[in-house]
N, C-alpha and C positions, 0 to 999 in steps of 0.2 A: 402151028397153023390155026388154032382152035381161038386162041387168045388175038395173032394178030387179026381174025376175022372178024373179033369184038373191038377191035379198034385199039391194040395194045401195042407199044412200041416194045419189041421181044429182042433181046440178047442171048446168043445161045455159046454156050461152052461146054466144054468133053472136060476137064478136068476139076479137079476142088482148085488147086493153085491157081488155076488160069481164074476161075470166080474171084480167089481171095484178090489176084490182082486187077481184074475189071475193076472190084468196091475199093483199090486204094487207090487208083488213077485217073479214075474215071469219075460223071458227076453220080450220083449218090440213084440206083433206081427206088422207085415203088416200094420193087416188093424181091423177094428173091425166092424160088422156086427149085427146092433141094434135094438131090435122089440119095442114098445112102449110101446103093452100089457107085465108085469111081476109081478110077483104077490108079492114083494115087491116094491122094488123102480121101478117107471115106468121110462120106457125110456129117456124121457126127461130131469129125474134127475141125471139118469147116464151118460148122454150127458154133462149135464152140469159141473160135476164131473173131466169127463175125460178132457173136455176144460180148467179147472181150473189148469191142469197138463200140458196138450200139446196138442200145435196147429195143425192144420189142414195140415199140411204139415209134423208134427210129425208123427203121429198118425191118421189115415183118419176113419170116419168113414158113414157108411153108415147105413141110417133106412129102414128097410125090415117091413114093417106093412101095415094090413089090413085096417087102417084110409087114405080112399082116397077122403078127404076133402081136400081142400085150408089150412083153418087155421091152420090143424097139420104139413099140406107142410112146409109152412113157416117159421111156426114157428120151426121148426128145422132146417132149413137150415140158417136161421137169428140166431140159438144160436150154430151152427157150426157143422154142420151134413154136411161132403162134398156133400152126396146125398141121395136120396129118391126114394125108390124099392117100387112100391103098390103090396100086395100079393093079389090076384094069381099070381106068378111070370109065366112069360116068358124065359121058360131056358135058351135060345139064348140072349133076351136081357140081362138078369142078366149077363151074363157071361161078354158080353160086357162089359156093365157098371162098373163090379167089374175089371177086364181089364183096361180099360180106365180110372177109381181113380188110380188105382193103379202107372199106369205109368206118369202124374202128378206129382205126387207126390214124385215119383222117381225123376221124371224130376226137380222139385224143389231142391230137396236134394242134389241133385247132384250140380246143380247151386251156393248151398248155400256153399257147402265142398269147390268147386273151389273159388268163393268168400273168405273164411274164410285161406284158401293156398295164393290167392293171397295179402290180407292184411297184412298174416304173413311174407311174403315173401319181400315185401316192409317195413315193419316196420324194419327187419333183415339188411335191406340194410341201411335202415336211421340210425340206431344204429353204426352198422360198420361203417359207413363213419363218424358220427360224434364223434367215437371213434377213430377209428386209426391214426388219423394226430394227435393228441396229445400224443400218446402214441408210436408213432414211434418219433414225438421229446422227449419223456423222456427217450426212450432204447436210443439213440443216446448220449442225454444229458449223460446218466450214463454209454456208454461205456465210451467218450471222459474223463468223470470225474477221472473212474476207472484205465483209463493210466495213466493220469497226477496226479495223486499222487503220491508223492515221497516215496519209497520202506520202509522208515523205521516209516510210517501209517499207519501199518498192520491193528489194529482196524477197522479207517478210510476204509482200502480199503475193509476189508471183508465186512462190514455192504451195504458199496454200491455196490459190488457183489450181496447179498442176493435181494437188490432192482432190480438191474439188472435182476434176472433170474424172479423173479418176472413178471416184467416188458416184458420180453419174455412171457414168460407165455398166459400173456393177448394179448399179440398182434399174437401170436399160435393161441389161442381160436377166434380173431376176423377174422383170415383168414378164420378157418376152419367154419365159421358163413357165412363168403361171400362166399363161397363154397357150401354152403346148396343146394342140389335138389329135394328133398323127404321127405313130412313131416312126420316124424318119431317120437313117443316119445318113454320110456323106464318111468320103475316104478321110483319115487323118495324117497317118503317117507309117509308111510300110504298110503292113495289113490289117491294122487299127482303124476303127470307125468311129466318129463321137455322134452326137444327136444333132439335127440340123435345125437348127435354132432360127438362121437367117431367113429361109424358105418359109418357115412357118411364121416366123413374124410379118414377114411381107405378106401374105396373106391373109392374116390375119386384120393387117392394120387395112388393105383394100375392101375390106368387107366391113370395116369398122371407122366409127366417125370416133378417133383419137383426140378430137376435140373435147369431147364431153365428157370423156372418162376421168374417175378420181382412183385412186388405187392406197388402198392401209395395208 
């Protein structure tokens, strides 16, 4: 009652099982809110359960329990319980503290996506560069090829057309790579995603006069 009056979307469950299976069926909550006493799996098993899945910056959870000893302090917090509520709760601090995990852990995640952007974002650039000067000498190589053959290797010159456009192709796809601003993926195949290259190049190229640009 306390939480949905702050505007919280609350799941309530009697057992540890029934928690462990809301978190494997279910989409992923906030945060998870843990009592020690349950009258199957105790608390701490469930604790240790959920860590066995996802860390504390995943999935935060907190113990709300009437064990207000040291030893059970600890020992949840040593096996990954971001915090420890002793009930009788304090409606004010709880709210607090459920507050304050929460935004942490935001704070990490957030940290972590930009992290995981900026790697991608550099690796994007290392790839493109140490692709495109080789493939800008092989369109070159196979325009110059494609003239100088003499008109009656037709064979000859179609097969190095086909490599030619090819060869465009790739070095298309490596601009439209060093152009990236947004990481974006799109489904691929089953439940694999790749980066959506298309999106962002159309967008790119509408904001940009494609005319003027040179690219090394």
């Amino acid at each position: 009652m306390v939480l949905s009056n702050q505007g919280y979307s609350v799941e309530c469950v009697n057992t540890g099982t029934q928690c462990l299976e809301v978190l494997a069926n279910h989409p992923l909550p906030d945060m998870v809110l843990l009592d020690l006493r349950l009258p199957d799996l105790n608390g701490a098993a469930v604790l240790k359960k959920i860590r066995e899945s996802f860390q504390t910056y995943q999935l935060p959870v907190i113990i709300v329990s009437g064990h207000n000893d040291a030893d059970h302090i600890t020992n949840a917090l040593d096996n990954g319980a971001n915090d420890f509520i002793i009930k009788p709760l304090d409606t004010n601090v709880f709210l607090a503290r459920v507050n304050a995990c929460m935004k942490i852990t935001r704070g990490i995640q957030e940290n972590l996506n930009v992290t995981r952007e900026q790697v991608m974002f550099e690796t994007l650039g290392a790839a493109c560069h140490h692709v495109a000067q080789p493939m800008t000498v092989l369109q070159s190589s196979l325009e110059l090829y494609v003239n100088e053959i003499p008109p009656n290797q037709d064979q000859a010159r179609n097969k190095m057309k086909e490599l030619l456009h090819w060869a465009q192709q790739t070095s298309d796809t490596i601009h439209q790579l060093q152009n990236i601003q947004t990481y974006r993926t799109v489904k691929y195949f089953g439940e694999s995603k790749i980066l959506d290259i298309q999106q962002e190049a159309q967008e790119w190229a509408e904001q940009t006069d494609v005319s003027k640009l040179t690219f090394s």
